[in-house]
N, C-alpha and C positions, 0 to 999 in steps of 0.2 A: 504494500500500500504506500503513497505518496506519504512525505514528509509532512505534506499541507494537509493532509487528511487524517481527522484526529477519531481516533476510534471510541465509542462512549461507554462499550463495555471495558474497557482496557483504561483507561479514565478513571471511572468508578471506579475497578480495582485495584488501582495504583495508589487512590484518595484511601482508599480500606483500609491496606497494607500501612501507611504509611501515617497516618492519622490515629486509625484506632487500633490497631493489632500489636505494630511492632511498639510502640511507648509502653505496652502493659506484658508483652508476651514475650520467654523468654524464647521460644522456637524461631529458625530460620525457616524463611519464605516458599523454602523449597517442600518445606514439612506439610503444607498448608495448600485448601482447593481452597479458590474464591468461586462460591456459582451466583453469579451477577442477572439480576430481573429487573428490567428496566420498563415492564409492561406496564408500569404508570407513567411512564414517563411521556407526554405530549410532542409530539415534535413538526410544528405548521409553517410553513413559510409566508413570508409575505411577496403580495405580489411584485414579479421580476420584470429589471430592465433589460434591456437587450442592446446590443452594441455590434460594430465590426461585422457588418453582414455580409457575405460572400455565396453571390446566386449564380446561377452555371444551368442550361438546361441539358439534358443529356441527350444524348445525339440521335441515339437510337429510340424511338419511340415501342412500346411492350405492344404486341399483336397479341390480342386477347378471345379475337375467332375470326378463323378463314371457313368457306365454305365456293364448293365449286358449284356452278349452273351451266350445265350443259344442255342448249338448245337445238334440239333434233329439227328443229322443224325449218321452215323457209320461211317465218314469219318473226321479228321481235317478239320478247314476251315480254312482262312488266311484273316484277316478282316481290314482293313484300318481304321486307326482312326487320325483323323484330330481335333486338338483341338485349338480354340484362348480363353485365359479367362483372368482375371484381377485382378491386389490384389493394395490393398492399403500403397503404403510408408507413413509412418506417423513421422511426428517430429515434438517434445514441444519444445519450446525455451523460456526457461525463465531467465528471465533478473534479476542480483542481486547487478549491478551497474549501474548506468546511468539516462537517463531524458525520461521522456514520454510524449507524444500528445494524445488530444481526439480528433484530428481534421482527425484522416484518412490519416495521409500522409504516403505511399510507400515507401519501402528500401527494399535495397535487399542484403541479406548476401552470397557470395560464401560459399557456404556447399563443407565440408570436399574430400579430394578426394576420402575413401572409400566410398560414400555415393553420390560422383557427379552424376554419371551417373543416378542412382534413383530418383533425385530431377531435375532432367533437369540442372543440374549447379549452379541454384540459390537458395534461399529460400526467397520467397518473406514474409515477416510480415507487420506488422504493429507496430507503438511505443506504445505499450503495454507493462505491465510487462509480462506476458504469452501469447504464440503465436500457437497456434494449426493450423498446417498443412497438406494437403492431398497431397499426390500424384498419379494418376494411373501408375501402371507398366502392362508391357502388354505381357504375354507367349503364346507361340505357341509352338505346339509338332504336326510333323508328322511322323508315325509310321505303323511297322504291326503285330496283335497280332496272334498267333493259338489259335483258340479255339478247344477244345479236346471235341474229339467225345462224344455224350451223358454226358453233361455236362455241366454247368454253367462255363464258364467264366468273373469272375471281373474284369476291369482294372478300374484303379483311378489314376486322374494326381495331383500330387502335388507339392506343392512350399515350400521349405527348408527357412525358414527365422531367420535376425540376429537383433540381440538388441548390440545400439551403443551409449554407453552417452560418451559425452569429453566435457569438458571446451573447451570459448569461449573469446578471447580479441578482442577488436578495440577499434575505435575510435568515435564518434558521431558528423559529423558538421554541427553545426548550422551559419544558412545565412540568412540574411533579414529584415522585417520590420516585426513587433508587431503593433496591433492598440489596445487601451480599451476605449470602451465608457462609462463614467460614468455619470448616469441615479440619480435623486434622487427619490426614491420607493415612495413616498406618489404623490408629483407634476407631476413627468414621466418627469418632465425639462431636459434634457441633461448637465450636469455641463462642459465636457469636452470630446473633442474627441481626445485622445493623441496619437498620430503614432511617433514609436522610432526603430530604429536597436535594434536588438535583443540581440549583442554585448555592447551598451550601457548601456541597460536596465540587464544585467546580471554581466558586469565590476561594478554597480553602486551597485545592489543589496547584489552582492559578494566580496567585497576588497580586502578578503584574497586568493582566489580561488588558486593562486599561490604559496600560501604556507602551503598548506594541508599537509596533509602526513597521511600514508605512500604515497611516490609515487606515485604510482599509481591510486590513486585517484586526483591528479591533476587536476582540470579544466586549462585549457590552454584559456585565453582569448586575442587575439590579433590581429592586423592587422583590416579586417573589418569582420572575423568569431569567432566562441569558437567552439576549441575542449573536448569535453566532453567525459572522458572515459567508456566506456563501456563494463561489465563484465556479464558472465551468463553463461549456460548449456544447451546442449540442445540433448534431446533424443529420438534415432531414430529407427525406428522397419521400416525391409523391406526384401525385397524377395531377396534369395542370388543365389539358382539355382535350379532346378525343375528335376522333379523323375518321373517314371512312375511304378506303382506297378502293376504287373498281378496275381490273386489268382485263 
């Protein structure tokens, strides 16, 4: 994991250890589980700026259905073609500032507005450093082709798609309670079961957080939350508007 990305299980454990275990306990670190729950703990973003946009559309456009029309006859015919098919929006979001969870908790980013409408408005991740996401997009074409006498006609419906990387700012807040139960590995005894705000437990870990810098790397810890800044990119391939070829 990146230098810039701070892990909150691994955080928490470190505040444990080093806070309430070792001033009282005569065991080394190595003697000792820490199993860290952070399922109280909130973690919401606020809504993101977006920066540095880099658009590109790809070259090859996605053929999403061919069909042949073969006209036996010595007359044009006039043939209806009704098409629904589907492509996938996709976007990485990856994170090159901020904190992360293993615990599964839900956030959701407002994507950009060239890119809203394709994402349903949101992007749901996860606190991961890297976030792979699907979207279905859904085309319809209805149309009328001629096919010319004694002849093969091909028609093929296609989807014209764009590639969209931009920087990403917010913010990260964290809300709630922290528990670590610490276990001695050989007995299985339970030494302690600590439950601490998560605000506590990171004001205590971090003294300076407030005087970081540059700027924007600032932890902001106060009141009963921490905002925690959050940096990354994230790149987006999807369908921009649809063609129908006839050969």
């Amino acid at each position: 994991m990146s230098d810039n990305i701070s892990d909150l299980e691994a955080d928490v454990r470190k505040w444990s250890w080093r806070y309430r275990i070792e001033p009282h306990y005569m065991f080394n670190k190595s003697d000792l589980e820490f199993k860290v729950d952070i399922d109280q703990v909130a973690i919401s973003y606020k809504n993101p700026t977006f920066s540095n946009y880099r658009k590109s559309p790809l070259t090859d456009p996605k053929i999403v259905f061919t069909t042949n029309y073969n006209n036996g006859t010595n007359d044009p015919q006039e043939v209806a073609v009704r098409v629904q098919r589907t492509t996938s929006a996709t976007a990485r979001i990856k994170m090159k500032y901020g904190v992360t969870a293993d615990n599964g908790i839900g956030i959701k980013l407002r994507a950009p507005p060239e890119v809203d409408s394709a994402f349903g408005g949101y992007l749901p991740i996860k606190t991961e450093e890297t976030s792979d996401l699907c979207h279905s997009m859904t085309w319809k074409y209805n149309s009328k082709i001629t096919a010319a006498p004694r002849k093969t006609t091909v028609a093929k419906f296609e989807v014209n798609e764009e590639r969209l990387v931009c920087d990403f700012s917010t913010y990260q807040r964290l809300k709630g309670k922290a528990t670590v139960t610490v276990i001695h590995k050989v007995s299985r005894r339970t030494l302690e079961t600590i439950t601490e705000d998560i605000k506590t437990i990171l004001d205590e870990l971090l003294p300076d957080a407030d005087e970081t810098t540059p700027p924007e790397n600032i932890i902001h810890i106060r009141n009963d939350a921490v905002q925690w800044p959050c940096r990354g990119e994230i790149d987006f391939t999807y369908g921009l508007s649809q063609n129908e070829v006839v050969e």
